[in-house]
C-alpha positions in Angstrom: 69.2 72.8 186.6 71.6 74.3 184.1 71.2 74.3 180.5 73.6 72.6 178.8 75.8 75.0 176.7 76.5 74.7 173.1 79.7 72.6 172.6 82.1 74.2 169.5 83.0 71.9 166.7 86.2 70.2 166.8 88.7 72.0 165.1 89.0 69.5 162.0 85.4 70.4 161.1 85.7 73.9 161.3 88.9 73.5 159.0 86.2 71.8 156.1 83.7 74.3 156.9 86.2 77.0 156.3 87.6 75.3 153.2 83.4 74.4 151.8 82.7 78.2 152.8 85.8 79.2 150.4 84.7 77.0 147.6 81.5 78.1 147.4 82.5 81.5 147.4 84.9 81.7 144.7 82.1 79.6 142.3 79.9 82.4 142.9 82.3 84.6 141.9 83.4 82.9 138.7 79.8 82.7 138.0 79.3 86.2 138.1 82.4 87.4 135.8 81.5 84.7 133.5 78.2 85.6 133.1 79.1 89.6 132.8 81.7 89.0 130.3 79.2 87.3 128.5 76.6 90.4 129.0 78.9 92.8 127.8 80.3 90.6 124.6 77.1 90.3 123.3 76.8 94.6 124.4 79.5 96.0 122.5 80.1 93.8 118.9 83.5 94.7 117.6 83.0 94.8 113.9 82.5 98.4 112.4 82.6 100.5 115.9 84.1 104.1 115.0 86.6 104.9 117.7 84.4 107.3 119.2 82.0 104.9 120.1 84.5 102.1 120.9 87.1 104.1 123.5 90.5 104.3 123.3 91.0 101.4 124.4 94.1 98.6 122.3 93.0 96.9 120.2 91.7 93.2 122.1 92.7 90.1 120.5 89.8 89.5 117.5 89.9 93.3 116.7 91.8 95.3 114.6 91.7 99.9 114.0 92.0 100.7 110.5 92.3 104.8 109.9 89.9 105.4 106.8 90.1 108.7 104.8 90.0 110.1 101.6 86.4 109.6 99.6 84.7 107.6 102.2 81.2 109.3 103.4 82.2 108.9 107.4 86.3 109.1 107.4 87.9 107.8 110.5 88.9 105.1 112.6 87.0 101.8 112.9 87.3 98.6 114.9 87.2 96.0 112.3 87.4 92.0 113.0 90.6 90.3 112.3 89.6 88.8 108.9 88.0 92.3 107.8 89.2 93.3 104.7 89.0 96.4 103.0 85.1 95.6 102.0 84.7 95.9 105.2 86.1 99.0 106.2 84.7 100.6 103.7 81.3 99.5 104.9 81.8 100.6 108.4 82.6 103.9 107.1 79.4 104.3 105.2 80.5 103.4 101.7 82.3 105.6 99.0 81.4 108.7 97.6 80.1 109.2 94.6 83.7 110.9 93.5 85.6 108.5 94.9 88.0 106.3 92.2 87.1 102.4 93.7 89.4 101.3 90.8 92.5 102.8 92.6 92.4 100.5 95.8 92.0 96.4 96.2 88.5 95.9 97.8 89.0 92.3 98.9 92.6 92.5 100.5 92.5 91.9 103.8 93.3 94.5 106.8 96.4 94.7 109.4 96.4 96.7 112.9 96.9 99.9 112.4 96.5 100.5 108.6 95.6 103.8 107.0 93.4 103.3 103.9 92.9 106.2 101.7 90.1 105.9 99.0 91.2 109.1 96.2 88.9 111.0 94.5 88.5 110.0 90.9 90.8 112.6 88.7 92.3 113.6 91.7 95.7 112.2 90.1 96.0 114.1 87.4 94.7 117.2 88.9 97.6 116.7 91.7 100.7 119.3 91.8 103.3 116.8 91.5 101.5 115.4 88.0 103.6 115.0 85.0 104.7 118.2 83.5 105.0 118.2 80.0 108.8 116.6 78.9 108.8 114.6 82.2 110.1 110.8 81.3 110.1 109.6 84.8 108.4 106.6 85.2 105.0 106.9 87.1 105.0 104.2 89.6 100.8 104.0 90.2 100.9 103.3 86.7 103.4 102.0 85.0 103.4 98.8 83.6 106.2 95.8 84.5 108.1 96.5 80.9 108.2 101.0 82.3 109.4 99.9 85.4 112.1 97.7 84.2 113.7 101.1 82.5 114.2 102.2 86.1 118.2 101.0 87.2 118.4 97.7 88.9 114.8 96.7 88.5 114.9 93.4 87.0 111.5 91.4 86.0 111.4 90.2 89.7 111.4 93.2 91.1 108.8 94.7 88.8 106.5 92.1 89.1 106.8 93.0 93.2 106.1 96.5 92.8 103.2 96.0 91.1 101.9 93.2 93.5 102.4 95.7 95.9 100.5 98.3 94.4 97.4 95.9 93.7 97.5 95.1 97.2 97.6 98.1 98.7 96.6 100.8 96.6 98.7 103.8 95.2 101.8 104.3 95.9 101.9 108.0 98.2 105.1 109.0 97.3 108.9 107.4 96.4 109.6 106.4 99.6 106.7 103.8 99.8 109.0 101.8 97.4 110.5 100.5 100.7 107.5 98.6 101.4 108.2 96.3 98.6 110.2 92.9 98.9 113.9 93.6 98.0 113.8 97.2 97.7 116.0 98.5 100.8 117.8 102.0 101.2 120.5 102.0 98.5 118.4 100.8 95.9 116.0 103.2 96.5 118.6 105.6 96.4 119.4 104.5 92.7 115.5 105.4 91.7 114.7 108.3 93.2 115.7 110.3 90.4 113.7 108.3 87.4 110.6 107.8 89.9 107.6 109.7 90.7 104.2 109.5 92.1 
């Protein structure tokens, strides 16, 4: 007598098998990248990694790269957290130097993507080649005060009072030119100053 042979599942049921097989599938999948992103969050921390350690990589959302130099014990570039501020960087850089003039920058500002902070050396101003030569009346913009700077042509009260903000915000001005970071300053005004300006 024959054996009876194995009759194959309609083809609706093999349809849901497919479909179940599929399901399952893709949650183990999920599962896994789930759980590996998780792994490698908790692996690699964002806050004060130098770049060297952290790739080349761009910047993810929740990280900004600050470039640190000047009187920092480990210049560089760091990967910060969004709300770092300059505390911070300064931390992930190994702190200041004993030289280095802390008075000169805002500690508690906070940090944007791509920023170069630059700590100076205490002194270093005045031992600088473009310092104030004896006779020279231009107005110093790192230190002048809101009633200098209003001597300068077509810097009103307003204006001042932005230059300075600007300045305890972000530190010394590097040169003339940096005068176009501040609110209302453009091209021709700056123009105007160069001449009774310095650095």
């Amino acid at each position: 007598m024959a054996s009876p042979q194995a009759v194959p599942p309609p083809p609706r049921r093999r349809l849901r098998l497919s479909i179940g097989a599929g399901v399952v599938l893709a949650l183990v999948v999920l599962s896994a990248a789930v759980g590996f992103g998780l792994l490698r969050g908790q692996a690699s921390p964002t806050a004060s990694v130098p770049l060297t350690e952290a790739g080349t990589t761009a910047g993810a959302s929740g990280e900004l790269y600050v470039h640190v130099l000047g009187a920092f014990a480990r210049p560089g570039i760091y990967v910060l957290d969004l709300d770092a501020r300059l505390v911070d960087a300064l931390a992930a850089a190994g702190g200041a130097t004993d030289d280095a003039d802390l008075a000169a920058v805002n500690l508690a500002r906070l940090l944007e993507d791509g920023e170069q902070i630059v700590v100076p050396i205490a002194g270093a101003a005045a031992d600088a080649p473009d310092a104030a030569a004896p006779g020279d009346d231009r107005v110093d913009l790192n230190t002048a005060d809101q009633a200098a700077l209003e001597t300068l042509p077509r810097i009103g009260p307003a204006l001042a009072e932005r230059i300075i903000s600007w300045r305890d915000e972000n530190g010394r001005f590097g040169s003339v030119d940096d005068l176009l970071a501040v609110p209302g300053i453009g091209e021709k005004l700056l123009a105007g100053l160069r001449d009774g300006a310095r650095v």
